[in-house]
C-alpha positions in Angstrom: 5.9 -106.7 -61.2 4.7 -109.7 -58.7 5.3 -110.2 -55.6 7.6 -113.4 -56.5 10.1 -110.7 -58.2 13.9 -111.6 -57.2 15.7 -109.1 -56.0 18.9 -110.3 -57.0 17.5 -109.4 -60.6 17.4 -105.7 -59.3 21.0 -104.5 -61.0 20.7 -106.9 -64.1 16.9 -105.8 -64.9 17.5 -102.1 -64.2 21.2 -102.5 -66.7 18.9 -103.7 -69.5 16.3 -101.1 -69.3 18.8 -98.2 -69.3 20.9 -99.7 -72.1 17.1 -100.0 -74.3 16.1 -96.5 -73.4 19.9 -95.3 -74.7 19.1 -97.2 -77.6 15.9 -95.6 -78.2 17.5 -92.2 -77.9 19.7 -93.6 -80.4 23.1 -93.8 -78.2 22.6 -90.4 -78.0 26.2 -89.3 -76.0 25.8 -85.8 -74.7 23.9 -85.6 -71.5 21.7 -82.6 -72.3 20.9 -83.4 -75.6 19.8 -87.1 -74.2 17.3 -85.5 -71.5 15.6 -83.4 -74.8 15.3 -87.2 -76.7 13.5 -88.5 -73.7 11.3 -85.5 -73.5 12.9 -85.0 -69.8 12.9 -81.5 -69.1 15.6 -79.5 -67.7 15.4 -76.7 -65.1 18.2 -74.7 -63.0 17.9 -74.9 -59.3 20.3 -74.8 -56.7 20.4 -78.2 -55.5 20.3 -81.1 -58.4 17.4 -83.9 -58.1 15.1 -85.5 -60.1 11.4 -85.1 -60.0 10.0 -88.2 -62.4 6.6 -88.1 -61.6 6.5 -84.2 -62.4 3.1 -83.8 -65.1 3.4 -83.0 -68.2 6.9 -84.6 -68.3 9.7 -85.6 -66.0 11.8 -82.9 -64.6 15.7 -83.0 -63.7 16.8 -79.6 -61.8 20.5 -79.0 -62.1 22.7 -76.5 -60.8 23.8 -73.7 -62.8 27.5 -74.9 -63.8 25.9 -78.4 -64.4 22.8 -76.6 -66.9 23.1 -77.2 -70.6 26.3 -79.2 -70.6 27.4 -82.9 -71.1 28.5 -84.2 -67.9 27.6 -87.5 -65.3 25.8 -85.3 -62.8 23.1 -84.8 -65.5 23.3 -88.7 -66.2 22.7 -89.5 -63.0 19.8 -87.4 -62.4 18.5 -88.8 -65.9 19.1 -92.8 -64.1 16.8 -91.3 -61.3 14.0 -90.5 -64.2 14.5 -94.1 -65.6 14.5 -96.5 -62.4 11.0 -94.8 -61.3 9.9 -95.1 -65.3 11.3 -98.4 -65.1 8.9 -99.9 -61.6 11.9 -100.7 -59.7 12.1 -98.4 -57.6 8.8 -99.1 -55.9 10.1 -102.7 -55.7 13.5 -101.4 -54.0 11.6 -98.9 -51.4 8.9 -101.9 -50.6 12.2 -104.6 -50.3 14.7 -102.3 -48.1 12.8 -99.5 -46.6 13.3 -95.8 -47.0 16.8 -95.3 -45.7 18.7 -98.2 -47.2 16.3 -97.9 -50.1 18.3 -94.5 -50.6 21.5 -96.2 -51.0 20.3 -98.9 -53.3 18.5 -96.2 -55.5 21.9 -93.4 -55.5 24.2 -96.7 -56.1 22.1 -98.2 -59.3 22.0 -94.7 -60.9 25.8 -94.3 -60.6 26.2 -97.4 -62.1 24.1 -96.2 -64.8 26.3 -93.3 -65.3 28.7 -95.6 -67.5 25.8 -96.9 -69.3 24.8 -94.0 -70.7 28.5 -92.0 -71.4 29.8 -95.6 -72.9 26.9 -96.4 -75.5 26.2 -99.9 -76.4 27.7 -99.9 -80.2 31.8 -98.6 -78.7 31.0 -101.6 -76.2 30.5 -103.7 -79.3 33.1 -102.5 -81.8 35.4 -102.9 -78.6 34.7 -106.4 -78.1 34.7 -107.3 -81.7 38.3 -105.5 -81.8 39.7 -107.0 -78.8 37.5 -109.5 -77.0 37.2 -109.1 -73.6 40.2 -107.7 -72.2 42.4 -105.0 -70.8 42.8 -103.7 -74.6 39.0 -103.7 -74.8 39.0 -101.7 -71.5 41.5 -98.7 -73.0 39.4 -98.6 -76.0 36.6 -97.5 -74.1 37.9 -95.2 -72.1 40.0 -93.6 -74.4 37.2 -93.0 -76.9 34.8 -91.1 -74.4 37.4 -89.8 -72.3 36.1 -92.1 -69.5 38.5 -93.5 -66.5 39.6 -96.1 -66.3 37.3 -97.3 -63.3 34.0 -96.5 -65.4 35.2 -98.0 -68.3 36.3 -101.2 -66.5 32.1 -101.2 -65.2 31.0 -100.4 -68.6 32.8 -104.1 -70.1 32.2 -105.6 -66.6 28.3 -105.4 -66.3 27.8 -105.2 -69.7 26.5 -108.5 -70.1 25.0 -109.5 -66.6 24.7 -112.6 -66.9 27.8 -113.3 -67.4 31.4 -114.2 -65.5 34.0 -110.8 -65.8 36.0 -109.2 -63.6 38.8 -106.1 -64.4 41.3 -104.4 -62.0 43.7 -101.5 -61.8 47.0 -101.4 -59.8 49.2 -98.6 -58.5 52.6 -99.4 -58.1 52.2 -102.6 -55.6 49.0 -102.1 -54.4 44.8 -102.7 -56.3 43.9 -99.0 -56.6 40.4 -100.2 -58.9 38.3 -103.2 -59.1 35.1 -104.6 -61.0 33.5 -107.5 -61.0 30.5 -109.8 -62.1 29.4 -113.0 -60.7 32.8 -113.6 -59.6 35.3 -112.8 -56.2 39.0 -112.0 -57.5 41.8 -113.3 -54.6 42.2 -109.5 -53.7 40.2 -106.5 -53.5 40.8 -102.5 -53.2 43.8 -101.0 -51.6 45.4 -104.5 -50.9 49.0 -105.7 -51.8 49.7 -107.5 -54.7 52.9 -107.2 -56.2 52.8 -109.7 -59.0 48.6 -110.0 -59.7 50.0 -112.3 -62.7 50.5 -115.0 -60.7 47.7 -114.6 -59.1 46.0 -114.9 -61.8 47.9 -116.2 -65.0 44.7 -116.4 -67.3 44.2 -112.5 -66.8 44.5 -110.4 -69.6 47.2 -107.9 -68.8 48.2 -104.3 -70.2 51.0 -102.2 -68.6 49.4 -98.9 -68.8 52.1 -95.5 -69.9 54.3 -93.5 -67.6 54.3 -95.8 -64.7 50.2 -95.8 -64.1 50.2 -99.0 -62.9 48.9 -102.4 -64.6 45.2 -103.0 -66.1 43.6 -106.1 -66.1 40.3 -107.8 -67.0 39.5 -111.6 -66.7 35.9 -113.2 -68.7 34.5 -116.1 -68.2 35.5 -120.0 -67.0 34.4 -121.1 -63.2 34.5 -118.4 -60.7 35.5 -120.7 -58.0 39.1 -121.2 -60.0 39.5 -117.3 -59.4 39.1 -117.5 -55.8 42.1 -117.6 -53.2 41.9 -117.6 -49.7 45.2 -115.6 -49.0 45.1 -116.9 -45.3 
């Protein structure tokens, strides 16, 4: 990595190296089972952390209840593994410091949480099914038992590159929200009775008993999808 690296490349560069090391491990699903495919090795501890540069191998320590199982503590302390495997993580300590560095580095391996418990082939079958849209979104989570909020991320920042954007409402109010190279004309916890009007090219789904209204929007110019509501 040069010294001319972008760092708005960060997310996007880190996305696609987690999504070819899943794909390596063959999609593998189960947490546990993922860490033995990398040749990561697992060890109880009390606190959970990651030690990458541990020789022969790279080490996660989990706690006890955590040890064994599938779960997105384990994920995440396998994200820590990759971003140092991956070279970004030099790049993020030499860009932001130590202390912000910590925040960039916890908040790129939650996002990879999704990554790794949604593989890349549901994504596909998903989008071939449904395009993407609020079905598309359902599909995801109900297949790996996901919510809602990490499967909206999953179909969000799947493609990078790209312009999407999904939200979640309870009752009257934006209770989730992700989005992609775009800025939606609300954001979390504000009003917004009727979002449809908002924004009529959404796809919509009213979700059962009452959970509120899902909704996803892909592509087109992100400027249309702006409103200055003062």
């Amino acid at each position: 990595m040069t010294d001319t690296y972008d760092i708005e490349r960060l997310p996007s560069d880190f996305i696609r190296y987690v999504k070819d090391l899943h794909a390596y491990a063959n999609h593998e699903q189960h947490s546990y089972k993922l860490a033995r495919a990398l040749q990561i090795r697992v060890r109880v501890s009390l606190h959970n952390s990651a030690v990458p540069e541990s020789e022969p191998d790279p080490v996660i320590f989990l706690q006890p209840w955590w040890y064994g199982g599938n779960n997105d503590v384990t994920r995440h302390e396998l994200a820590h593994v990759m971003l140092w495997w991956s070279g970004l993580e030099e790049r993020i300590k030499l860009e932001y410091g130590v202390e912000v560095g910590k925040l960039v580095i916890e908040g790129l391996c939650n996002q990879a949480i999704a990554f790794l418990r949604i593989p890349q082939p549901l994504v596909d079958q998903a989008i071939k099914l449904y395009g993407v849209s609020a079905k598309a979104v359902r599909h995801l989570m109900q297949a790996t038992h996901s919510t809602y909020q990490m499967a909206m991320d999953r179909l969000v920042f799947d493609e990078p590159t790209e312009a999407r954007a999904a939200f979640l409402t309870s009752g009257k109010y934006i209770a989730g929200i992700a989005t992609c190279n775009v800025r939606l004309p609300f954001w979390l916890f504000d009003r917004v009775p009727e979002p449809h009007i908002l924004l009529p090219q959404a796809s919509l789904l009213r979700l059962p008993h009452g959970m509120g209204l899902l909704g996803t929007l892909n592509g087109g110019n992100s400027e249309q999808w702006y409103w200055d509501g003062a």
